[in-house]
C-alpha positions as CSV (number, residue, x, y, z in Angstrom):
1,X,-20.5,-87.6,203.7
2,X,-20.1,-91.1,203.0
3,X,-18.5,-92.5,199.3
4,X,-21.4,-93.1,197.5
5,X,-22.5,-89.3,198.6
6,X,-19.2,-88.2,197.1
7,X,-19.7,-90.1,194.3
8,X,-22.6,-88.8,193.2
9,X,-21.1,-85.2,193.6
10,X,-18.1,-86.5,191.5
11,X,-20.1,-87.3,189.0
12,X,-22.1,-84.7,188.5
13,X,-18.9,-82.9,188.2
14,X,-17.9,-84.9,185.4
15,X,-14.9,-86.5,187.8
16,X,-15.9,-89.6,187.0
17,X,-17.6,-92.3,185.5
18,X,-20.4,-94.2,187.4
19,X,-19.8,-97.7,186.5
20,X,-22.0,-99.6,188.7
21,X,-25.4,-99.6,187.3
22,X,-27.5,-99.9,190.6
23,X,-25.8,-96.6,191.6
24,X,-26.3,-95.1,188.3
25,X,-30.2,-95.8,188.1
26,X,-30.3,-93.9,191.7
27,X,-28.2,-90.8,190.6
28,X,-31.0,-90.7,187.4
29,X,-33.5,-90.4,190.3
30,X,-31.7,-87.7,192.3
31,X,-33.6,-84.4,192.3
32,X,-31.7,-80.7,192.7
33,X,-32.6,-80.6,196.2
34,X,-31.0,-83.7,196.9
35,X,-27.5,-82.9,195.5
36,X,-27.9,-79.5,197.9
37,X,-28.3,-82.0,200.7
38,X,-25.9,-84.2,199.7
39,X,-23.6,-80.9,199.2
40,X,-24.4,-79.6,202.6
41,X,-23.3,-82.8,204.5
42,X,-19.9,-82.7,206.9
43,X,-17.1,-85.0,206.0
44,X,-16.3,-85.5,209.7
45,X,-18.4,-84.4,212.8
46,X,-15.8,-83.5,216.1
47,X,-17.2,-83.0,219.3
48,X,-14.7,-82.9,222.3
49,X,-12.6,-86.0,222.1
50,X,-15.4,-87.7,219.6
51,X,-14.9,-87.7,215.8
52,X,-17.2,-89.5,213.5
53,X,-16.4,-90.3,209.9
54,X,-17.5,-92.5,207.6
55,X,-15.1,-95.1,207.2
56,X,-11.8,-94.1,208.4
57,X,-8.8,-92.0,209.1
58,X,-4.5,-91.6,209.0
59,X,-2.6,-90.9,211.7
60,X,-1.9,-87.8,209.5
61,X,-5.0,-86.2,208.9
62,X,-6.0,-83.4,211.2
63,X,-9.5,-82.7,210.9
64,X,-10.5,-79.6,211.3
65,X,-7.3,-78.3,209.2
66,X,-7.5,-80.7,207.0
67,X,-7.9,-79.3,203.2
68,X,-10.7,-80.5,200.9
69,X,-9.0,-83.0,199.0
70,X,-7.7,-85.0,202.1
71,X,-10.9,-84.6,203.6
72,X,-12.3,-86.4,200.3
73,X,-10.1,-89.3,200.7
74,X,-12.0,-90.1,204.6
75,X,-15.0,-91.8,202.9
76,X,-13.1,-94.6,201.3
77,X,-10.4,-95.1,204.1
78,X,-10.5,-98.8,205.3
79,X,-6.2,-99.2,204.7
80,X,-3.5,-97.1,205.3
81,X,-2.4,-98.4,202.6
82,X,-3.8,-99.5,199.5
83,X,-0.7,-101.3,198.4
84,X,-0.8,-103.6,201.7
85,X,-4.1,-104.5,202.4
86,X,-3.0,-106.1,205.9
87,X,-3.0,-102.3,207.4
88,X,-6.6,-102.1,208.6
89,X,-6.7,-98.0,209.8
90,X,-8.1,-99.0,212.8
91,X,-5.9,-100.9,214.1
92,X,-3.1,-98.4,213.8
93,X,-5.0,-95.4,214.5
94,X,-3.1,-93.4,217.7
95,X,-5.7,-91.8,219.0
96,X,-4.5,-88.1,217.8
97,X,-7.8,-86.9,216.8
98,X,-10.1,-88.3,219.5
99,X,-12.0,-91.5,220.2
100,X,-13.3,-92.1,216.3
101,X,-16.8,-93.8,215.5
102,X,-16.9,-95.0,211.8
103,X,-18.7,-97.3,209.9
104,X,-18.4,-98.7,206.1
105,X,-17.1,-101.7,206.4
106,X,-19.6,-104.2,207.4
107,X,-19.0,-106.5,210.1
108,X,-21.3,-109.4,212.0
109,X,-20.4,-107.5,215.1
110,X,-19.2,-103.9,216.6
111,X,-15.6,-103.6,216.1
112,X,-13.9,-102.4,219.2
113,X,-10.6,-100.7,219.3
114,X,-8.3,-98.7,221.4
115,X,-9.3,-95.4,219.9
116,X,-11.9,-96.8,217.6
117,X,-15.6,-98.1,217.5
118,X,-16.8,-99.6,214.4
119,X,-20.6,-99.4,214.1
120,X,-21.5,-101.1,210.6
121,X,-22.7,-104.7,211.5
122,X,-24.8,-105.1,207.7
123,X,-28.3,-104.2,207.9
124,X,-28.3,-103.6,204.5
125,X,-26.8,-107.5,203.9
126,X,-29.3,-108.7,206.4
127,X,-27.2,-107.7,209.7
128,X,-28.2,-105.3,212.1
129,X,-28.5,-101.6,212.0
130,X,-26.3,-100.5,214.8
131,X,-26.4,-97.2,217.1
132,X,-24.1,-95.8,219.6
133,X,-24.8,-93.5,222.5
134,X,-22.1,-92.0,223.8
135,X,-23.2,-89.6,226.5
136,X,-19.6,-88.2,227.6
137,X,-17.5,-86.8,224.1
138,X,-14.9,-86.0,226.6
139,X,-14.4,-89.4,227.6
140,X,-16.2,-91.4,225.0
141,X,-14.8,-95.2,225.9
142,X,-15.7,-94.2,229.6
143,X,-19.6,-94.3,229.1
144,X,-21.7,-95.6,225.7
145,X,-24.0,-97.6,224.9
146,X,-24.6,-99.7,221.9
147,X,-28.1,-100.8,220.4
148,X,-28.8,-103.1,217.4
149,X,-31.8,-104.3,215.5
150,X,-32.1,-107.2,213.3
151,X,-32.8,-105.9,209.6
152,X,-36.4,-106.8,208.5
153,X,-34.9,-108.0,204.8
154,X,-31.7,-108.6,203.3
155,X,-31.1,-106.0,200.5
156,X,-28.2,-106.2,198.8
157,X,-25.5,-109.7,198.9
158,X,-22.2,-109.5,200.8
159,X,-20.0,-112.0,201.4
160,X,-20.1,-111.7,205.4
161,X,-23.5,-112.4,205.7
């Protein structure tokens, strides 16, 4: 479940407002059977020592007993805290939940950390869509493998590409 996902639910709820028009002319086009899907998806994925998210994580948050509302907060984490926007998560992340693969915050390259691979490099700006295969979620720094492509057009602006 990624933020705009979430969004979308929120809205629908009557949570929130949608104030960005692009994203309001897509929810318009979102059918019943799309909000189930959107519904169904997982906040995190955790295999072994792997978790995936979104964009990020605390050194707090313990997945799989994590409560909905903390699990909520996972698609927009790219601080630990909003206040001082020097803290990326990443970089302070401890490891306590696994070897964590996260995108959502675009990057001309794969970001690379001690318990942390960040897989958004911007295809949607123009980058490259970005894949990882990690064949051992025991050890996942041990063996993976990580394919790009160039993205055919550049479909939204962003200031890193």
């Amino acid at each position: 479940m990624g933020n705009h996902e979430l969004s979308y639910l929120s809205y629908k709820n009557n949570k929130h407002d949608l104030s960005d028009q692009k994203k309001a002319g897509t929810y318009k086009k979102l059918k019943k059977s799309d909000f189930k899907y959107i519904k169904s998806l997982p906040f995190f994925i955790k295999i072994n020592n792997l978790a995936i998210v979104h964009a990020g994580i605390t050194n707090k948050t313990k997945l799989k007993s994590a409560k909905k509302k903390e699990l909520e907060k996972l698609p927009y984490i790219v601080y630990l805290n909003e206040k001082n926007k020097t803290k990326l998560w990443n970089k302070h992340y401890n490891g306590n939940q696994g070897i964590v693969v996260y995108g959502h915050k675009p990057s001309k390259s794969v970001k690379i950390d001690k318990f942390s691979i960040g897989i958004d490099t911007g295809c949607a700006y123009g980058g490259k869509l970005t894949a990882i295969i990690i064949s051992d979620t025991k050890k996942p720094m041990k063996n993976y493998k990580i394919m790009s492509v160039k993205a055919k057009n550049k479909y939204a602006r962003h200031r890193l590409f």
